[in-house]
N, C-alpha and C positions, 0 to 999 in steps of 0.2 A: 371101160369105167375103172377097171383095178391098174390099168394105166398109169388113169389121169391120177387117180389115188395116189400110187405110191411116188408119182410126179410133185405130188405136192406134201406128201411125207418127208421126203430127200429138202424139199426149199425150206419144210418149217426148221427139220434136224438141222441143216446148214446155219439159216438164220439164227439158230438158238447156239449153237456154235461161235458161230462169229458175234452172238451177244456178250457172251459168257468164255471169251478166250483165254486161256490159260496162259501168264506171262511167267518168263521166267528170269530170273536176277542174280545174279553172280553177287558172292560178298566172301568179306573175310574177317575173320578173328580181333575184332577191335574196340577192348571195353571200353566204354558204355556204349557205341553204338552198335556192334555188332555183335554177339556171344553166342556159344553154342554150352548149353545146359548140360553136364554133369549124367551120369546114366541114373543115377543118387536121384539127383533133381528131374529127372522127365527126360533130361533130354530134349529140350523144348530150345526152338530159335528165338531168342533176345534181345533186346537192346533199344535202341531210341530209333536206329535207323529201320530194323526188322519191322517197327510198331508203325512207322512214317509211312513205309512202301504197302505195309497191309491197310492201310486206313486211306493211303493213295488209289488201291487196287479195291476197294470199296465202295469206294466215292465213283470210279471208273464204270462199278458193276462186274468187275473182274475178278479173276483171283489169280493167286500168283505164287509161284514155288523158288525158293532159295538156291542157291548151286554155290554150296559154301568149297570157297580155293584156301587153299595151301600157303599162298602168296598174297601180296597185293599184287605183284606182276601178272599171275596166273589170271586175276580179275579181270585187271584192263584189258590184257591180251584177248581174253574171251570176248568185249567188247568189241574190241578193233577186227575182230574176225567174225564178229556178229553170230558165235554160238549162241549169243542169250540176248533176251528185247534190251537190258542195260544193267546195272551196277549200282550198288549202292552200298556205304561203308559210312568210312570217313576220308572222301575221295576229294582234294584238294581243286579248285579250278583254277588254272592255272594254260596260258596262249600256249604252253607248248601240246598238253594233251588236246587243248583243241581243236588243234591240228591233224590230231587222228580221231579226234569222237565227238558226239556234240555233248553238249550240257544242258538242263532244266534250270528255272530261277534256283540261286542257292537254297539249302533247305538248313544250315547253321553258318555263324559268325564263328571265326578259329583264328590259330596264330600257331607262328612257329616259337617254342617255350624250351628253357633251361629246367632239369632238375638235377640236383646236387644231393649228397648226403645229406641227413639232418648235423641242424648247426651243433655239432662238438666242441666249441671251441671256450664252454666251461671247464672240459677235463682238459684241453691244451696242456695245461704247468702238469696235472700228475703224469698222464703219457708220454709227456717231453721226458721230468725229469725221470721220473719211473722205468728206466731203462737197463739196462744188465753192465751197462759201462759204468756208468752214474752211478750205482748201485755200490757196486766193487768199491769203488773212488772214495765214495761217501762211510763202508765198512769200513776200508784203509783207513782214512785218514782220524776215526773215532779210536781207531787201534792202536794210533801212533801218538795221539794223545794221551791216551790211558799210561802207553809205556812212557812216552815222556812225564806223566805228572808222579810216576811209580821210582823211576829214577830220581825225579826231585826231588821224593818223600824219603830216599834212601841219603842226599847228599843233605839233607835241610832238618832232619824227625830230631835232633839233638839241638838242634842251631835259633829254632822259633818255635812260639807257643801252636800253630798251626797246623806245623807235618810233623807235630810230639802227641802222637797217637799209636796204638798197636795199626800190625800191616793190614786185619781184616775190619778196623774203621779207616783205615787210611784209603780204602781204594777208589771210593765216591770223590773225594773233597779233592784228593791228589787230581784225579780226573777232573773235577770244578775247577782247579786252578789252573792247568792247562788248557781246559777250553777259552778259560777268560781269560787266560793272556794272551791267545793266539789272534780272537776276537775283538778284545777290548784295549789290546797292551799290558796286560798284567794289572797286579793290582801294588800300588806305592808302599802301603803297611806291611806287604809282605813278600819285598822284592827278599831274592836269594841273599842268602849271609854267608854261605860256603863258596869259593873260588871257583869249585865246580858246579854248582846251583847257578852264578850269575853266568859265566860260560854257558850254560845249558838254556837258560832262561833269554842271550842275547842271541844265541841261533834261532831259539824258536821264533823270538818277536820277529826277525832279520825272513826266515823261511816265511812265516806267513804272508806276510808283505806280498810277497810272488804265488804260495799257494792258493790262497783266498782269491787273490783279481784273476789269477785263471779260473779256478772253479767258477766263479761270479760271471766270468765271459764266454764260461764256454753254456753254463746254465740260457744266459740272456741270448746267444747265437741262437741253440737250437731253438729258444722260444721264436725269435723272431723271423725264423725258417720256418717256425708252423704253421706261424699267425700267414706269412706271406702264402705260405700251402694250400691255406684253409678258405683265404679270401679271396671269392668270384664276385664279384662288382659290374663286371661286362662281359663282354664276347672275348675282347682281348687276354682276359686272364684265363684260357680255357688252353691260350698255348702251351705246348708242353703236357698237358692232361690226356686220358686216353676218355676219347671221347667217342660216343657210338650214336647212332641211329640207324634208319631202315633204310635196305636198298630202294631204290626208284621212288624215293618219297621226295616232297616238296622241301624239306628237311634237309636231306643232301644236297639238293641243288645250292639252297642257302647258306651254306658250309662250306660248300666250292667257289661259292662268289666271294665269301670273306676268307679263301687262304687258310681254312680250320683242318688239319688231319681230324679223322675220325677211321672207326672201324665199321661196316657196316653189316648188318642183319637181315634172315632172310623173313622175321617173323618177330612181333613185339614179346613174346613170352623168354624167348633165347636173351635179348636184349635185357628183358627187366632182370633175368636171371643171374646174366652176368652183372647187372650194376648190386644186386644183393651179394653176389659173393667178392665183392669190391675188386672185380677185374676191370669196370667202368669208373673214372671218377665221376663222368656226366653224362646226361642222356639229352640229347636235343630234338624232340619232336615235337607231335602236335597236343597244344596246352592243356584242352578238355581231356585228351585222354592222358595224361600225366596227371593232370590234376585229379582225375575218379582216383590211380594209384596213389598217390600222396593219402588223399583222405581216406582210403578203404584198407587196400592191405599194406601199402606202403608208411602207414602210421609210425611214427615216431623214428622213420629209417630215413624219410627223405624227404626234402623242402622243395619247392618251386621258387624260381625266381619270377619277382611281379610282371616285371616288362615283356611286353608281347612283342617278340624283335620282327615279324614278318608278317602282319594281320592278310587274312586267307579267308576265301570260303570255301564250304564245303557242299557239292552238286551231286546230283543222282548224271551219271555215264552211260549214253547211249552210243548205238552207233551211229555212226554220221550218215544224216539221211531220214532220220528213224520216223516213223508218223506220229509216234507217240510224245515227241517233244510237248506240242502244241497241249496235247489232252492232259498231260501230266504238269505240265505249268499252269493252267486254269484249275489243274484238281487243288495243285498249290496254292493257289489264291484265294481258293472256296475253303478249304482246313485254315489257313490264315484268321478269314474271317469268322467263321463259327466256333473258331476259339480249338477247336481240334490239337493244331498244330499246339497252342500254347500249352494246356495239357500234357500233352507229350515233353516237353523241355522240360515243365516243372517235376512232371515223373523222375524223368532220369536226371535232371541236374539241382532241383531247385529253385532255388533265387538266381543261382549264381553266374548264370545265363538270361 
């Protein structure tokens, strides 16, 4: 009797075992959809895909534990070597991972996205001209004014009612008259009447002629070197830029098909870091998560470009073979329709999704 007993003690534990399996899911470090919380904050696993897969694993009657990597590599890796039931992030699908893993119906709409510094190109003219060359250029050539209308004042104070002033009112006006002859051609009423006044007054006009359209060309050069700097309008203006994104992302591959150098990363925090300390000009990943930076901490630092160059989805990663495909695309379908899933999107994105 204590047999048959504990015979059917072992079938209920098993069955209730195998009701209630413990799954487990690989992810990595990917605001909004994946986050790992602060010691501050809890401490607590976050994000839209975190909230997906536990509302997944409920609907299933399961529960389910996180195996947060280091990498995105380290993720899929654990997939294709089936340490963990599957993966979820922000896992792009795409025929080549197919090939080593399977996928669930997508569980978001994505793209591959540009983000660039915020538009500067209101202070363009001070930080062009605002420079330590320009600067000097611009002291000189007020200085050499000054001395030229102080010499005038010296050849001319006897000669005309104008520069017949003592030397501490003369040093303004002397200086007015040089500026506006250098600028405007002098002035008729009160061209030089000393041999060495109009001497002096025919070099200047003569110098300016050549000072001024260089000054004036080299000002309009470096502006039009900004403007051309400053302006990303497509893919093609990224050549020449130091451009980054993340190793083995759908991201690089798109890079490589259009011929784009970039620098690549093992981790999106390294990358946003460098594009803050302006070691990146541009950051080319996936849109939703550029876009949470842009609007959150990336405020006032960095713009998105509108155009979606690569539209992508994003799948939960299993390993190929998995039984769970089948239960977890029908749990997909059932969150769809009781409105679950939509909740979830307007949580973490809004409208804007």
């Amino acid at each position: 009797m204590r047999f048959i007993f504990a015979i059917l003690t072992m079938m209920f534990v098993a069955q209730n075992q195998a009701h209630a399996q413990d799954l487990t899911f690989a992810t990595v470090s990917r605001e909004p959809f994946s986050m790992l919380e602060s010691s501050a904050q809890g401490g607590a696993e976050t994000g839209f895909s975190v909230d997906l897969i536990r509302a997944l694993a409920k609907d299933l009657d399961k529960t389910v534990a996180l195996d947060r990597k280091d990498s995105f590599g380290d993720m899929l890796g654990a997939v294709q070597s089936s340490d963990v039931d599957g993966a979820i992030a922000n896992i792009s699908i795409t025929a080549a991972r197919e090939a080593d893993m399977d996928f669930t119906l997508p569980i978001f709409a994505s793209g591959v996205q540009v983000m660039l510094p915020a538009d500067s190109s209101r202070n363009a003219l001070f930080t062009t001209i605002l420079t330590r060359e320009i600067g000097l250029a611009v002291v000189l050539a007020f200085g050499i004014l000054f001395a030229c209308g102080m010499i005038m004042w010296a050849f001319e104070r006897n000669r005309q009612e104008y520069f017949d002033r003592p030397f501490y009112q003369a040093l303004f006006p002397s200086f007015w008259w040089a500026l506006n002859l250098v600028v405007n051609g002098g002035f008729e009423e009160r061209m030089p009447r000393s041999p060495l006044g109009r001497g002096l007054g025919v070099v200047m006009v003569i110098s300016s002629l050549f000072i001024v359209s260089i000054f004036v060309a080299r000002i309009t050069a470096a502006l039009t070197v900004e403007a051309i700097q400053s302006n990303v309008q497509s893919l093609s203006d990224l050549d020449g830029r130091a451009v980054g994104t993340i190793e083995r992302s759908t991201s690089a591959a798109f890079l490589d098909q259009r011929g784009i150098s970039y620098v690549l990363y093992t981790d999106l925090d390294t990358m946003i870091a460098a594009f803050e300390a302006h070691t990146l000009q541009a950051v080319v990943f996936d849109g939703p998560i550029l876009a949470y930076y842009v609007n959150n901490k990336g405020r006032g630092r960095a713009r998105l470009m509108d155009k979606v160059f690569k539209p992508e989805n994003y799948g939960i990663a299993l390993p190929t073979g998995s039984p769970l495909r089948e239960e977890i695309n029908q749990s997909l379908l059932r969150l769809r329709e009781n409105g679950t899933y939509g909740e979830l999107v307007r949580k973490w994105f809004g409208n804007a999704y």
